[in-house]
RODO-2510 file (C-alpha; in nm, 4 decimals, decimal comma):
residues 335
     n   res          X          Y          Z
     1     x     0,0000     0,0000     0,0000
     2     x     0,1816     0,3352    -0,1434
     3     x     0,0976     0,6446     0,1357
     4     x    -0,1516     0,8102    -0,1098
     5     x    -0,3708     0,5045    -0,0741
     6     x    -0,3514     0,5166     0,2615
     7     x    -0,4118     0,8954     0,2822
     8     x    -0,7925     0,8116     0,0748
     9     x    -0,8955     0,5391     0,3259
    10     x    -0,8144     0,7316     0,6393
    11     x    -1,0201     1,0773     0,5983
    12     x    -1,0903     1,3429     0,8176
    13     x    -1,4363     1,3179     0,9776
    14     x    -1,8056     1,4861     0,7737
    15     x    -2,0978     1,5912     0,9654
    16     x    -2,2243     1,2182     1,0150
    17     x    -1,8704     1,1019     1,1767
    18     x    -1,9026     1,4166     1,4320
    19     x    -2,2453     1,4025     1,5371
    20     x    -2,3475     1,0373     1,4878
    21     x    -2,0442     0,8161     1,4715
    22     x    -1,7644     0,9506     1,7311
    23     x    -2,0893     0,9451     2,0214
    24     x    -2,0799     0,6064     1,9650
    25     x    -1,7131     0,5361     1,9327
    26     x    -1,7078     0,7320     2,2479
    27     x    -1,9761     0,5317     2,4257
    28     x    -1,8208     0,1907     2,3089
    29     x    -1,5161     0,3140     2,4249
    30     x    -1,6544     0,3963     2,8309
    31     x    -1,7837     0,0153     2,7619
    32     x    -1,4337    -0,1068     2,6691
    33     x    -1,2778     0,0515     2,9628
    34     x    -1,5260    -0,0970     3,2211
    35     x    -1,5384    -0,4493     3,1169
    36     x    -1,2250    -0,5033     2,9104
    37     x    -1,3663    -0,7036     2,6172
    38     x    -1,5103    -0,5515     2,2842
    39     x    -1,8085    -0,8153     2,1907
    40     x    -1,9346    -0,7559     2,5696
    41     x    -1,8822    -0,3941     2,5116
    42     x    -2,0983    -0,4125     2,2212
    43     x    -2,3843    -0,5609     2,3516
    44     x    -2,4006    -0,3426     2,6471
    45     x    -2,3922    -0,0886     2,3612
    46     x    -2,7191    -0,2502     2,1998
    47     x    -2,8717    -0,2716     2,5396
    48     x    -2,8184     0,1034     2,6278
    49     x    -2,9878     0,1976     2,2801
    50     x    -3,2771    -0,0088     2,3494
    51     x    -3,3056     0,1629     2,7478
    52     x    -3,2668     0,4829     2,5882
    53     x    -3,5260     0,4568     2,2811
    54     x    -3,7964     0,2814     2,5111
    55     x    -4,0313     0,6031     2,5734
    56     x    -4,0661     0,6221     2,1641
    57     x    -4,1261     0,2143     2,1756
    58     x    -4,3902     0,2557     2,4421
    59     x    -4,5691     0,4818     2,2300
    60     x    -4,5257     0,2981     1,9100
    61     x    -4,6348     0,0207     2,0958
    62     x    -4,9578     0,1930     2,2546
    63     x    -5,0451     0,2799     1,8840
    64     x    -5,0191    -0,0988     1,7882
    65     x    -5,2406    -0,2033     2,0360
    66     x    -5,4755     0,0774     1,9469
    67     x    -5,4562     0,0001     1,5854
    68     x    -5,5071    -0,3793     1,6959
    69     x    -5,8355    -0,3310     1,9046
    70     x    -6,0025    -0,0519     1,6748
    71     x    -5,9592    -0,3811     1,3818
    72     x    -6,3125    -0,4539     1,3505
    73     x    -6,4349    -0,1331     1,2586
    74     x    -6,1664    -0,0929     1,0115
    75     x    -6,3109    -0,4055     0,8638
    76     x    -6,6589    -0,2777     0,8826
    77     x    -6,5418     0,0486     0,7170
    78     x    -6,3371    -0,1426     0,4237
    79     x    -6,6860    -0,3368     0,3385
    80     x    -6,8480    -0,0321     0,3533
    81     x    -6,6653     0,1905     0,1236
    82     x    -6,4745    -0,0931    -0,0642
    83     x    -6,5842     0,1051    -0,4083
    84     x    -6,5192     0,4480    -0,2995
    85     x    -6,1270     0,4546    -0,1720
    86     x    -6,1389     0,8797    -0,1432
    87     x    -6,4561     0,8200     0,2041
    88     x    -6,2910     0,4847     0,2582
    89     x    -5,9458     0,7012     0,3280
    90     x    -6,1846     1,0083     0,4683
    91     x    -6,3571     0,7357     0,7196
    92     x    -6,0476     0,5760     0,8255
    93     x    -5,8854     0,9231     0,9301
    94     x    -6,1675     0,9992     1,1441
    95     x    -6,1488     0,6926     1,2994
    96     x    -5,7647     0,7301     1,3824
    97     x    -5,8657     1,0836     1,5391
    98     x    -6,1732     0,9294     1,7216
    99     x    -5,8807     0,6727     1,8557
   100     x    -5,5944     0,8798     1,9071
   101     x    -5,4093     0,6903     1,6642
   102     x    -5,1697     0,7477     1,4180
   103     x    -5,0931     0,4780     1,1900
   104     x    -4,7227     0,5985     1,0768
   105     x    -4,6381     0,5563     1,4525
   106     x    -4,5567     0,2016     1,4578
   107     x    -4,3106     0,2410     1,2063
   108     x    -4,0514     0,4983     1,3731
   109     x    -3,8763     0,2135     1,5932
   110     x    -3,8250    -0,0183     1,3253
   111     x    -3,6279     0,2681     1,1026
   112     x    -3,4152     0,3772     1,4546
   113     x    -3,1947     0,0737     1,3893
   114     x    -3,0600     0,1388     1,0479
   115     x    -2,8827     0,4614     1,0973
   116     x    -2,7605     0,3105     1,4913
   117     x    -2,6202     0,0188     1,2494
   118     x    -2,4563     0,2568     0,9955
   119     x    -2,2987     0,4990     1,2749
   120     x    -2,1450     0,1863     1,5092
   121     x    -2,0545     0,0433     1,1386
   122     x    -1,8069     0,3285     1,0771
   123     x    -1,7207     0,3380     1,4769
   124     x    -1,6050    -0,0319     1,3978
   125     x    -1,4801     0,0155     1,0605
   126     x    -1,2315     0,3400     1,1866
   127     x    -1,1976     0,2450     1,5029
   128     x    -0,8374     0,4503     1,5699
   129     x    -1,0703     0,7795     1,4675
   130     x    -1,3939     0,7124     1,5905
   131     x    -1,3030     0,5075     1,9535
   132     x    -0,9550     0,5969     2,0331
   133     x    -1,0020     0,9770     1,9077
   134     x    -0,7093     0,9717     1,7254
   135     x    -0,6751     1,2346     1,4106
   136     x    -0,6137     1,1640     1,0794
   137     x    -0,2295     1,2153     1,0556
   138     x    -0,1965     1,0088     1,3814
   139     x    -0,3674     0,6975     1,2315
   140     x    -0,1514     0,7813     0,8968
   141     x     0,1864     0,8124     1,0730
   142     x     0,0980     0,5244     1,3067
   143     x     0,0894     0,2890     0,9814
   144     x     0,3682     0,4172     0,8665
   145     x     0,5609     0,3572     1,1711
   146     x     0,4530    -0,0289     1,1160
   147     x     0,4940    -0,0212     0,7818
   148     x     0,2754     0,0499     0,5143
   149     x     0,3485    -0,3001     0,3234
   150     x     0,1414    -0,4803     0,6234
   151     x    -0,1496    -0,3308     0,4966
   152     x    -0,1769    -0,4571     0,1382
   153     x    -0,5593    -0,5334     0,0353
   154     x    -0,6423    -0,4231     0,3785
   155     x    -0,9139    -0,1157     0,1706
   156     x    -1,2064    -0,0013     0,4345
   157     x    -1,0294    -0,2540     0,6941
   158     x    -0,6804    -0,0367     0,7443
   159     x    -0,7855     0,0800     1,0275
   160     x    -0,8657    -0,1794     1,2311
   161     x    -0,5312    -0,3800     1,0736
   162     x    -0,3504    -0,1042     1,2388
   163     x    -0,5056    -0,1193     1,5479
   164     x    -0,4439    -0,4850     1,5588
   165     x    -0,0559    -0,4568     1,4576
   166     x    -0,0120    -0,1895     1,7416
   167     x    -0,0743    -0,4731     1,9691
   168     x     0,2606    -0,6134     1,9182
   169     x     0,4226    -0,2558     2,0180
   170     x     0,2048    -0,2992     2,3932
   171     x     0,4342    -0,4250     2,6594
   172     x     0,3841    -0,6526     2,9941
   173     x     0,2235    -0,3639     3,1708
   174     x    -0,0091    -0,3493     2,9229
   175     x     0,1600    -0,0123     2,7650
   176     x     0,2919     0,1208     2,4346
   177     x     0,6173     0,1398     2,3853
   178     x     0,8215     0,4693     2,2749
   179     x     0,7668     0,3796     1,9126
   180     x     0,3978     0,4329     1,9655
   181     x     0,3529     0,6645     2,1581
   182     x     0,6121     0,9344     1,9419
   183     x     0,3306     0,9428     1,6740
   184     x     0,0772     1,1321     1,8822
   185     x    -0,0352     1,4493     1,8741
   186     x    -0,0671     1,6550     2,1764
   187     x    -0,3221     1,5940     2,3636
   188     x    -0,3982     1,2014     2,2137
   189     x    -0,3761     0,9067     2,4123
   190     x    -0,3999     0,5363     2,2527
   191     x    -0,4618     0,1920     2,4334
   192     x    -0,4761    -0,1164     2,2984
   193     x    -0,7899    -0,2644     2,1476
   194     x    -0,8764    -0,6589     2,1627
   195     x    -1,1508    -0,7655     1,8970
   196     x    -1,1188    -1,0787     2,0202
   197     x    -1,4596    -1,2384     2,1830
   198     x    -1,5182    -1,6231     2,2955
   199     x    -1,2435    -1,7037     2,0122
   200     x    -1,3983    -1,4660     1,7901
   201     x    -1,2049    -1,1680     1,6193
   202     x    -1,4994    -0,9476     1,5649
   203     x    -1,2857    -0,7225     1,3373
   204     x    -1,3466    -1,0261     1,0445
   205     x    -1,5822    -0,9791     0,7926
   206     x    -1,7668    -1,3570     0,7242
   207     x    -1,6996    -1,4638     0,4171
   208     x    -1,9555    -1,6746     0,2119
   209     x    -1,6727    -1,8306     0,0088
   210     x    -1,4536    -1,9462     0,2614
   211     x    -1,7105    -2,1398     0,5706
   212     x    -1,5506    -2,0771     0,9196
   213     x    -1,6382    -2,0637     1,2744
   214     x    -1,7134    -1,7289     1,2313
   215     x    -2,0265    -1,8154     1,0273
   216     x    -2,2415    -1,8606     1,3390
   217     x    -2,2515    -1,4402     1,4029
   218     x    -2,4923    -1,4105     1,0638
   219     x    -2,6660    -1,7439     1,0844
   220     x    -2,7602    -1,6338     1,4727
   221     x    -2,7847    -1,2653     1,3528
   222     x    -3,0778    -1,4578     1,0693
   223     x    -3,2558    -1,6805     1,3134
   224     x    -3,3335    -1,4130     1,5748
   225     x    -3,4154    -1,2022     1,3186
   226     x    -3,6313    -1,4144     1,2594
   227     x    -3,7340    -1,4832     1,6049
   228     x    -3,8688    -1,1415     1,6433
   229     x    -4,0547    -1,0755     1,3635
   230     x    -4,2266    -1,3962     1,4598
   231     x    -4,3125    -1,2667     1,8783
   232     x    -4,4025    -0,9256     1,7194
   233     x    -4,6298    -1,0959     1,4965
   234     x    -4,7697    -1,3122     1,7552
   235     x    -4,7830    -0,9693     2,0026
   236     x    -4,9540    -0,7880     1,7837
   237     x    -5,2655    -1,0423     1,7886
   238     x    -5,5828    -1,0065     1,5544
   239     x    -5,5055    -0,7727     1,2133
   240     x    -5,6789    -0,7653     0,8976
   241     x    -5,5677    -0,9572     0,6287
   242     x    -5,3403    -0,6584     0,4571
   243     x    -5,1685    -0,5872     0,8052
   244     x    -5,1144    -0,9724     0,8340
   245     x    -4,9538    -1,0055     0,5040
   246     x    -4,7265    -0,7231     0,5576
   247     x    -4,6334    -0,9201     0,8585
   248     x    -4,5312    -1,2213     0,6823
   249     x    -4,3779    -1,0525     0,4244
   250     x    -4,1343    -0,8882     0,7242
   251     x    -4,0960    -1,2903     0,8784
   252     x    -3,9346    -1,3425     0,5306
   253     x    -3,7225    -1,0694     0,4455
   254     x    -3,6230    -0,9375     0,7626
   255     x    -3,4144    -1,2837     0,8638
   256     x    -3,2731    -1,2788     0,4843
   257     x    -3,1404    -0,9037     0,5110
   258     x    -3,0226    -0,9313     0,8925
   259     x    -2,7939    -1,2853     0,7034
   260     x    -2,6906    -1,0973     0,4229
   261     x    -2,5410    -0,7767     0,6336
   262     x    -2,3941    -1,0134     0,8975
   263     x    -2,1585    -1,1768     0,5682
   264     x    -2,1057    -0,8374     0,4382
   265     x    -2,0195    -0,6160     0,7784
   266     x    -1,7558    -0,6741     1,0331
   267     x    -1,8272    -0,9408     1,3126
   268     x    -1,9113    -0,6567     1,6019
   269     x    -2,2393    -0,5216     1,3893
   270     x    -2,3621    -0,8959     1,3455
   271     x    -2,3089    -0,9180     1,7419
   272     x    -2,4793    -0,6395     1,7484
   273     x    -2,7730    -0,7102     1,5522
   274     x    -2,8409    -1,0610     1,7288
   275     x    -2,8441    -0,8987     2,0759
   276     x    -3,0505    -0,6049     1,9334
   277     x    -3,2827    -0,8757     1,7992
   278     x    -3,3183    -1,0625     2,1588
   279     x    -3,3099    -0,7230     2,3573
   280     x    -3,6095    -0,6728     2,0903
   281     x    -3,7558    -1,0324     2,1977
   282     x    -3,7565    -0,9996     2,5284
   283     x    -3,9061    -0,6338     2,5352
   284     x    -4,1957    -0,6689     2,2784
   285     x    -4,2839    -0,9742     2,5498
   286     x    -4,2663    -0,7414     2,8140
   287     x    -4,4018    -0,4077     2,7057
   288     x    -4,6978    -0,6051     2,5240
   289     x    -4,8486    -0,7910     2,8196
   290     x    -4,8113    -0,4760     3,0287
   291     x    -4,9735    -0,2637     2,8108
   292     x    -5,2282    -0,4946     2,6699
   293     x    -5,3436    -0,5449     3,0408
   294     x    -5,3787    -0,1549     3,1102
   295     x    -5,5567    -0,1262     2,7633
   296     x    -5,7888    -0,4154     2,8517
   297     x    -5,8094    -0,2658     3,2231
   298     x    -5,8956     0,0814     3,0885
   299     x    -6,1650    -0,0630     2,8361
   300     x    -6,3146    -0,2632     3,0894
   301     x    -6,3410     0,0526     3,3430
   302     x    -6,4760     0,2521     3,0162
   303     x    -6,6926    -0,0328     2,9284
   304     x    -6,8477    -0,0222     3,2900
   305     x    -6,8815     0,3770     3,2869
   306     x    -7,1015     0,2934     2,9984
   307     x    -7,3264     0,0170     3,1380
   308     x    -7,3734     0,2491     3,4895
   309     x    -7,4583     0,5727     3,2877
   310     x    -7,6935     0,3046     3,1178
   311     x    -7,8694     0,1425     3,4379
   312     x    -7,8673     0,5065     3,5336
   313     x    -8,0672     0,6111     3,2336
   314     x    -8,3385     0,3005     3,2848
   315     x    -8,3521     0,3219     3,7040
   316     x    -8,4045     0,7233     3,6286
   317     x    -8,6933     0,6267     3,3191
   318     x    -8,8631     0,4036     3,5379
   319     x    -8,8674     0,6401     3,8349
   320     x    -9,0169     0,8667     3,5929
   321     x    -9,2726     0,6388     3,4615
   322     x    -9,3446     0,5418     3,8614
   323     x    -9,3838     0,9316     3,9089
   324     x    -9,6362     0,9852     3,6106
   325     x    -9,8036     0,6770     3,7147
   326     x    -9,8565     0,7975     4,0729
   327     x    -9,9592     1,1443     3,9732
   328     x   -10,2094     1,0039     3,7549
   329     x   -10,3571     0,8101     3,9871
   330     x   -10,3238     1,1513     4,2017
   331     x   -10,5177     1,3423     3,9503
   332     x   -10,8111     1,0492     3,9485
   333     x   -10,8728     1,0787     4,3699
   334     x   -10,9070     1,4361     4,3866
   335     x   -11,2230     1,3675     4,1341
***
């Protein structure tokens, strides 16, 4: 690899790298430094986003349920109109006001993930810029230092071959030696970085051509893909039949994309998109019941408003009829 080469892989951050990408090379980092191993750092990662975006999941999720139980009169309002789509689309948006509902609102947390992917994709794909906080020229001189000819073919992956080269420079103390530490800028500091997890280097990209251990990050990354889309589906309870065929259409593709990313994408996002798909699991479960019971509990108490304001109306009719009756009968003694 000739230094110009070098100098168009390793560029200086854009917009996205500053606002999006170094947050999270800065958060993975605070996860490296507590627990000392970078898949456990990234799944704490995927946990933290889930904590974080639950408020906008509780909503999407109220709207689900909302859109769920309000099915029937969808249904009733498709027969009714099914030759007139302009009142059939008229109908259905009063009904969403009448409900509260908006039916775009479901969507929002399954879009979060992409850009999270694409930010902690260039966090793990430029590690020595986006984690360590390292400039340009640092990560430049650094491979120079070890020799640009170790990094032949390395493309998109230089950084991360550099990081893992610099290893060799670290000594008992876990340190860098002088070598190192003479290509920093004021102000940088550099520590070593392990992508190493349960015999794992998560800084490999799977390759379909060449079957290794490594192939059970995007088969797992598949099958709980997979595994959600088939809880949500099973969450989500009665829909009519175009909701339920957008569903299966997301049981099929959604497994197939999460397999084909995990072979194309460095072993840390594939780690992270099987945790992000049990984290997913485990709080559709949870968020569903609860919210399903205070939706039943509140229809119940709404239900039983209605019935007393009804028993009202009769005890209140029949106290009336009793009063006409007895005035009548009022009117016939004084004759």
């Amino acid at each position: 690899m000739t230094l110009d080469q070098l100098s168009n892989l390793v560029k200086d951050p854009k917009l996205f790298g500053i606002l999006i990408v170094r947050p999270f090379g800065l958060l993975l980092q605070w996860l490296y430094s507590i627990v000392q191993n970078y898949g456990i750092a990234v799944i704490l990662f995927a946990l933290l986003v889930k904590l974080v975006c639950i408020p906008l999941t509780i909503k999407s999720k109220k709207s689900m349920l909302a859109m769920s139980a309000m099915n029937a009169e969808l249904q009733q309002l498709q027969k009714k109109y099914a030759n007139n789509r302009v009142k059939l689309n008229e109908e259905m948006q009063k009904l969403y006001e009448k409900h509260g509902v908006s039916p775009m609102s479901g969507c929002l947390p399954n879009l979060i993930p992409l850009p999270i992917m694409m930010g902690l994709y260039y966090a793990v794909q430029q590690p020595l810029q986006y984690i360590v906080g390292l400039s340009r020229e640092t990560v430049i001189a650094l491979a120079q230092m070890i020799g640009l000819d170790q990094f032949a073919g390395a493309n998109y992956t230089v950084q991360i071959k550099i990081a893992e080269k610099l290893n060799a420079f670290v000594d008992g103390s876990g340190h860098f030696s002088d070598a190192v530490t003479n290509c920093l800028q004021s102000g940088e500091t550099i520590f070593p970085l392990d992508f190493h997890f349960f015999g794992l280097n998560l800084a490999d990209t799977p390759s379909i051509s060449h079957p290794s251990i490594i192939w059970i990050i995007p088969i797992l990354s598949g099958l709980t893909a997979f595994l959600s889309s088939y809880i949500m589906q099973k969450m989500q309870g009665t829909q009519n039949s175009a909701a339920a065929g957008q569903m299966k259409m997301l049981n099929f593709m959604m497994p197939l994309m999460s397999l084909y990313f995990a072979f194309i994408l460095p072993g840390a996002i594939g780690i992270y998109w099987i945790f992000n798909n049990v984290f997913t699991c485990v709080q559709e479960i949870i968020l569903t019941k609860t919210l399903r019971g205070k939706q039943e509990a509140k229809q119940a108490a709404e239900a039983a408003r209605i019935e007393a304001e009804k028993q009202a109306k009769r005890e209140a009719h029949k106290a009336a009829q009793k009063q006409q009756s007895q005035n009548a009968k009022n009117k016939k003694g004084d004759k």
